[in-house]
N, C-alpha and C positions, 0 to 999 in steps of 0.2 A: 504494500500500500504506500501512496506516495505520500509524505507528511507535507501537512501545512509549514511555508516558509517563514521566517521568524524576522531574518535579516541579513544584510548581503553577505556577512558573514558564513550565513548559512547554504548560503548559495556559492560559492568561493569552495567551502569547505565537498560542497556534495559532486560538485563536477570534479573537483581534484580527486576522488576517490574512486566516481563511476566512469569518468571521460577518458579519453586518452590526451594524451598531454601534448598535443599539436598547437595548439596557440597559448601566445603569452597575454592575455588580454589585461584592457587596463581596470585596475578594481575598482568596477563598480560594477554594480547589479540592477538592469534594470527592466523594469515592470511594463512601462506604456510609452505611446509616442502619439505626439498631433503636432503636426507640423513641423515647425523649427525646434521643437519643444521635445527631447526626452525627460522622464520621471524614475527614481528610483524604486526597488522595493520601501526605501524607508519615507518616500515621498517626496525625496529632494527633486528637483526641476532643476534641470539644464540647458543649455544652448547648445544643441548639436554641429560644430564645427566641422564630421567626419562624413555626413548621409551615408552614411553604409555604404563606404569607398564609389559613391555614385550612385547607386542601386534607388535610391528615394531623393531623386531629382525636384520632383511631384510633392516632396513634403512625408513625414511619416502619416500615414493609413489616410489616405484624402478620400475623403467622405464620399466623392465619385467614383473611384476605382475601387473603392468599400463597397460601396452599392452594387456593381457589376461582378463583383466577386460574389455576394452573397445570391443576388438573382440569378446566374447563371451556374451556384451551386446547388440551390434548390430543382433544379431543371435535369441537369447534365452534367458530368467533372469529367467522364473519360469511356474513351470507347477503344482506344486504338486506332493503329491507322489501316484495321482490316474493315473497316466503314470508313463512309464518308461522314461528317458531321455538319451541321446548319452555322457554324460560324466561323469554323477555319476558311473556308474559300472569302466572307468578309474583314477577316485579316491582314489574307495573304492579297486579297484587291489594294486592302488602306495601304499596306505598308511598304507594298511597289510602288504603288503612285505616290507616295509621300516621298519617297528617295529616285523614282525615275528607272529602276531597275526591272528585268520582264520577270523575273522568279524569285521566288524567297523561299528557302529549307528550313522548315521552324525545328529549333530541340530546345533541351532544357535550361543547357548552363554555359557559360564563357567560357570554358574550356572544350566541350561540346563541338562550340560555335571554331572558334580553331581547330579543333580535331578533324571537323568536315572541310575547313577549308581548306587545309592541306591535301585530304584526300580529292576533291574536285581539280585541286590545281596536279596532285599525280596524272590523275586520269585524263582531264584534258591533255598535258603535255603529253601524254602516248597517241591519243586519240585524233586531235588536232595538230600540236605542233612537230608531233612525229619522234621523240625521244625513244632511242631502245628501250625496250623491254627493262624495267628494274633497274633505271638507271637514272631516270629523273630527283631532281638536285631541288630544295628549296630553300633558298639565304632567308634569312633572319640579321636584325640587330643586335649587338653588344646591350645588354642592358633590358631587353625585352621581358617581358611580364603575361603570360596568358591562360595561367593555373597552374597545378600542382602533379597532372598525371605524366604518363611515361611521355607522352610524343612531347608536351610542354615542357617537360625539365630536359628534354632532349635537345632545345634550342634554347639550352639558359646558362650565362653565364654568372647564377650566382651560386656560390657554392653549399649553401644551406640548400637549396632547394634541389640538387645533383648529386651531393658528396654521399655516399654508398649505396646507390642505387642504380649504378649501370649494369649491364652493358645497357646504350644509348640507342636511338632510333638512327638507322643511315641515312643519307641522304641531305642530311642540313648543314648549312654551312653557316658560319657566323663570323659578321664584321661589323665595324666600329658604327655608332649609331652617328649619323648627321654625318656622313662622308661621301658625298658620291661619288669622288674618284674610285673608292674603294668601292663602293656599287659597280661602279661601270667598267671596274677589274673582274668581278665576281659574274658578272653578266656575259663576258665572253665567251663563258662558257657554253658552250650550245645546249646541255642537258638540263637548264636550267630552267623548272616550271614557273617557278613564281618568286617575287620577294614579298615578306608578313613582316609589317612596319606600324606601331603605333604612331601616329601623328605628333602628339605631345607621351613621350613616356612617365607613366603614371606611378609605378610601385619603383622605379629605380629613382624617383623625388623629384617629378615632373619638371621633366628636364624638355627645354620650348625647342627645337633645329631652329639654323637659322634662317632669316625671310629666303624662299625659292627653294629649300630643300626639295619640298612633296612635289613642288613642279619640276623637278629636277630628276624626280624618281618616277614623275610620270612619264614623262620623256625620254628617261634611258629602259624602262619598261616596256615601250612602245617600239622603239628601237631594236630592242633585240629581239620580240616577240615573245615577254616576259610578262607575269601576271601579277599586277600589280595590287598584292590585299591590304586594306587597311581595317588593322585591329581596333576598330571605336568603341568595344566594350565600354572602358570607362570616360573615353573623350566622348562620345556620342551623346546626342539627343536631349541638348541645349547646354551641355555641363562648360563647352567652353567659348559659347556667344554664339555658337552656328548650331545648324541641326548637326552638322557631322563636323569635328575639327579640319577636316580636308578644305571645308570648304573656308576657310582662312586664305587659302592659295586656290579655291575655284579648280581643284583639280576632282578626276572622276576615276575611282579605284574600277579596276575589275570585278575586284569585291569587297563586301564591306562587313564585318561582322557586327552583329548588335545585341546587348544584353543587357545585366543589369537594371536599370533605368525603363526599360521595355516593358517590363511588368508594375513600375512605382514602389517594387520593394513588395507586394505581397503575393509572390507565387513565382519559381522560376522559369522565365522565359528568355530561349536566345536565338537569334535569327543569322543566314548567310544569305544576302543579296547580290543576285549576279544577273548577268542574261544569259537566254537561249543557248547559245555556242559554250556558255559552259554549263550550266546548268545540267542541260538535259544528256551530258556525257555519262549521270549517272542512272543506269538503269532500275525500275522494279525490286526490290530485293538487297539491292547492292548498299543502303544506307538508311536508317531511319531510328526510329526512338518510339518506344509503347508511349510515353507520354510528350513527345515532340508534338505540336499542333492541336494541342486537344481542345476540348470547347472552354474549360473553362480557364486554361491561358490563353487561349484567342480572344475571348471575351474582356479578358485584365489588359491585355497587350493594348488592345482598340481603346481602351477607357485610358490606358496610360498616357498615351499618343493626343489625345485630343485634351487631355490634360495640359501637355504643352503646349501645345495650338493656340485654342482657349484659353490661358492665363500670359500668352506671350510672352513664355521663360525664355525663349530664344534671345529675343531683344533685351528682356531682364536682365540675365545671366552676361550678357554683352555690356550694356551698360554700369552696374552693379560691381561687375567685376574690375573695370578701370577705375571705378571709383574705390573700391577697398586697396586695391593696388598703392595706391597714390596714400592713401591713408599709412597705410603697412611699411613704405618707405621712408615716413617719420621716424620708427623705431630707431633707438640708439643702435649707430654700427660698431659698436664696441661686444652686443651681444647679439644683433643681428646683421650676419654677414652679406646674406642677398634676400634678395623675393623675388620670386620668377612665377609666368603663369601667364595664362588666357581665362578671357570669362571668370568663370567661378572656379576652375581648378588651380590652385595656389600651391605655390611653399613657402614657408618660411625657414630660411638656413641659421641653423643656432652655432654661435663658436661655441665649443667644448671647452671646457675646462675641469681642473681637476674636482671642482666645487658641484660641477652641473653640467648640464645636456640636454635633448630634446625630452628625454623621458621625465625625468626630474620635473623640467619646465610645465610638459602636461601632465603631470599628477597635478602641480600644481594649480595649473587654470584646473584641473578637475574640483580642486578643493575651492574655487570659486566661480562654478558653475557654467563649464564650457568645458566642453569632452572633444578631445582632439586626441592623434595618435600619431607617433614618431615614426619615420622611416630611415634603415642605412643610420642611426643615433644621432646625426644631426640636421636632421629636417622634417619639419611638422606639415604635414599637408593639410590643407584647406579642399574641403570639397561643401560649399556651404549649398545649402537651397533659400534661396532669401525671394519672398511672396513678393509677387507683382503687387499684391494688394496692400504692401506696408510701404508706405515711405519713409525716407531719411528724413531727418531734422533737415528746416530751410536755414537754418544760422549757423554760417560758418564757425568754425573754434579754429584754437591755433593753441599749440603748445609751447611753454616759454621755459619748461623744465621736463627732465627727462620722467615718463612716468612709470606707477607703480613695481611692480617686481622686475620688469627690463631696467630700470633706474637702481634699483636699491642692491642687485646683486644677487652674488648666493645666498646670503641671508634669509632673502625673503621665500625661499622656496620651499621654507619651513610649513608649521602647519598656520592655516591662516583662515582669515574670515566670510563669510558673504557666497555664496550660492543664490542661482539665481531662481527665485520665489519662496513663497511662504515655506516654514519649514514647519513637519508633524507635530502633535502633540509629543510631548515626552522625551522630545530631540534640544539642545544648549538654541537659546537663540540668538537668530542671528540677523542682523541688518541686512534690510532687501536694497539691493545694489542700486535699484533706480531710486532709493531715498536718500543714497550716499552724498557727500559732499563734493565727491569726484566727481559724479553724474553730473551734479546742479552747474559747478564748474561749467561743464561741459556744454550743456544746454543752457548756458548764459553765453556760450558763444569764445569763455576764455577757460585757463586750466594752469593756474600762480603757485601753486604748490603742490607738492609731494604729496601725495595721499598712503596709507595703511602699506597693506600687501594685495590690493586689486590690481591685475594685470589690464595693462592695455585694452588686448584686443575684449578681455570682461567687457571694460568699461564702454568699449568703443561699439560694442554690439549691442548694450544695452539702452546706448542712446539710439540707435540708428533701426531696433529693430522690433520694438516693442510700442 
């Protein structure tokens, strides 16, 4: 029998015993989500800094693709793909014509979604561009991120994710990301089906190429008669100002993978968009998934989508995002080394020292009510979802002193105050951030002194988004 949970302690304590011990996650424990807004089991309320590495673009549980979930699981959740079903073919119509593509392969997961695209780009390079038998090659970038299974760690160069798990998948080849000399070295090769390139790399601490890269990969793809896939799992589907990060450089993959974000975060959904000439290279039989396509992630995928549509996170997430940028470049470079990013997907690079680090730093925002997670130990990403329907403050501020815990040091990464909303009966209390003296500061437009141990980016999100 499962016991009633007491506190995140208790939660902490029961996955360490039943789980297997694949993630380091950061401690907390939490119970609900609306919006921008997670909650704890103890009731705390946070700023979600992380959207579930993209996946909840839309906002946690949006009331629209909550409804679509629940109607279309009263109905129908799964057949197979040994029928046809009433809503996958309206899916597979929206989500062609939303990207321009003649086919879409629905499966479940981001990994999935690369798994198949590597197999269409084998089969086409036999089929179409005529490669021997077993012999087709597909490059990859240094630095690339696409899951955890065998063909994924096969094209990875990081060593956690490879280190005693070989022998590797053949056929891949890997070079330096943002090079295309080294592309168009790699390309010579005639065996070569395809290159599989994030737009902006996500988990190695969203690293931006520079302007002309992706045109540059379209055009020596095209050149050699090379299939050009771009991985948008997590750059897709408004996360970095465009529907697809490609379209920063208006260029047009081969193919395009999409996940995450596809479904809003409540049910796994992932897609490969191509056309005809390769699409249809895979026959009957040759690829699929018992729950790829089903009705009721057809149903989430279509409610996800017009989610963005309808609240105009494209243009949000574009504008939104230049503006925290510019914000985020105030930080002291003493402990902030760079920020880099597009749209909404962000880093922030922490100097390390022997005092502190990225982790350190977000325990810390954690103990002031903003949940963010380190990557590689010195970079915190930003993947925020920030509603069309809230606005920033119309009054400028300016900072005349460096502030909270990026000002004060290691010191302050101790234990410290303020979480953002009310706290439970029976919990120490604690001052709500938007009554703080930091805040008012702020929303008067100035910011003349040092405040507590409220970080920045706290304070800076609790004017702007509340």
């Amino acid at each position: 029998m499962v016991q009633g949970r007491v506190s995140s302690d208790d939660d902490f304590e029961q996955e360490a015993k039943y789980g297997a011990h694949n993630y380091h996650p950061l401690p907390v424990a939490l119970e609900r989500g609306k919006g921008i807004y997670l909650w704890d089991v103890e009731g705390r309320k946070y700023f979600d800094f992380l959207s579930a590495y993209s996946a909840v673009n839309q906002g946690h549980c949006h009331p629209k693709i909550v409804d679509a979930l629940k109607s279309q699981a009263e109905k129908l959740t799964l057949t197979s793909r040994a029928s046809y079903n009433n809503v996958l073919g309206e899916y597979e119509e929206y989500v062609t014509k939303l990207f321009n593509y003649h086919k879409v392969l629905p499966m479940n997961t981001g990994v999935e979604a690369g798994e198949t695209a590597c197999k269409l780009a084998r089969r086409w390079g036999y089929t179409v561009k005529g490669i021997p038998k077993y012999k087709a090659k597909i490059v990859f970038a240094a630095g690339n991120f696409w899951g955890r299974a065998l063909c994924a760690i096969s094209s990875s160069t990081d060593p956690s994710s490879d280190d005693g798990f070989g022998p590797f998948m053949p056929g891949f080849e890997i070079i330096p990301y943002n090079d295309l000399p080294a592309l168009e070295r790699a390309l010579q090769d005639p065996n070569v089906a395809a290159f599989m390139v994030e737009p902006i790399q996500g988990e190695a601490g969203v690293i931006v190429p520079d302007p002309g890269y992706l045109m540059g990969v379209r055009e020596l793809c095209t050149r050699h008669q090379v299939l050009f896939i771009a991985d948008e799992i997590q750059t897709g589907l408004a996360r970095t100002g465009r529907w697809l990060a490609v379209g920063h450089e208006n260029v047009r993959p081969d193919l395009v993978l999409l996940g995450k974000a596809l479904s809003g975060g409540l049910y796994p959904v992932s897609a490969v968009l191509c056309d005809d000439e390769i699409m249809l290279t895979i026959k009957p039989g040759e690829h699929g998934s018992t729950y790829g396509g089903n009705p009721l992630g057809s149903r989430v995928a279509i409610a996800a989508l017009e989610v963005l549509e309808e609240e105009n996170l494209v243009e949000n997430a574009d504008r939104m995002g230049a503006f925290l940028r510019n914000e985020l470049m105030k930080l002291p470079s003493d402990i902030v080394t760079a920020v880099r990013g597009k749209g909404l997907l962000n880093a922030i690079v922490i100097r390390e020292t022997k005092d502190y680090d990225a982790w350190k730093v977000c325990l810390r925002l954690r103990d002031n009510g903003l949940l963010a997670k380190p990557t590689h130990g010195d970079i915190i990403r930003s993947r925020l979802r920030w509603s069309s329907r809230r606005t920033r403050s119309r009054r400028p501020w300016r900072s005349s002193t460096r502030p909270s815990c990026l000002s004060e040091g290691p010191a302050s990464l101790g234990a410290g105050p303020a979480s953002l909303g009310a706290e439970p009966a029976g919990l120490a209390a604690r001052p709500h951030p938007h009554n703080s003296p930091c805040v008012a500061a702020l929303s008067a437009g100035t910011f003349h002194s040092p405040v507590s141990s409220m970080t920045f980016l706290n304070m800076f999100f609790s004017v702007h988004t509340c």
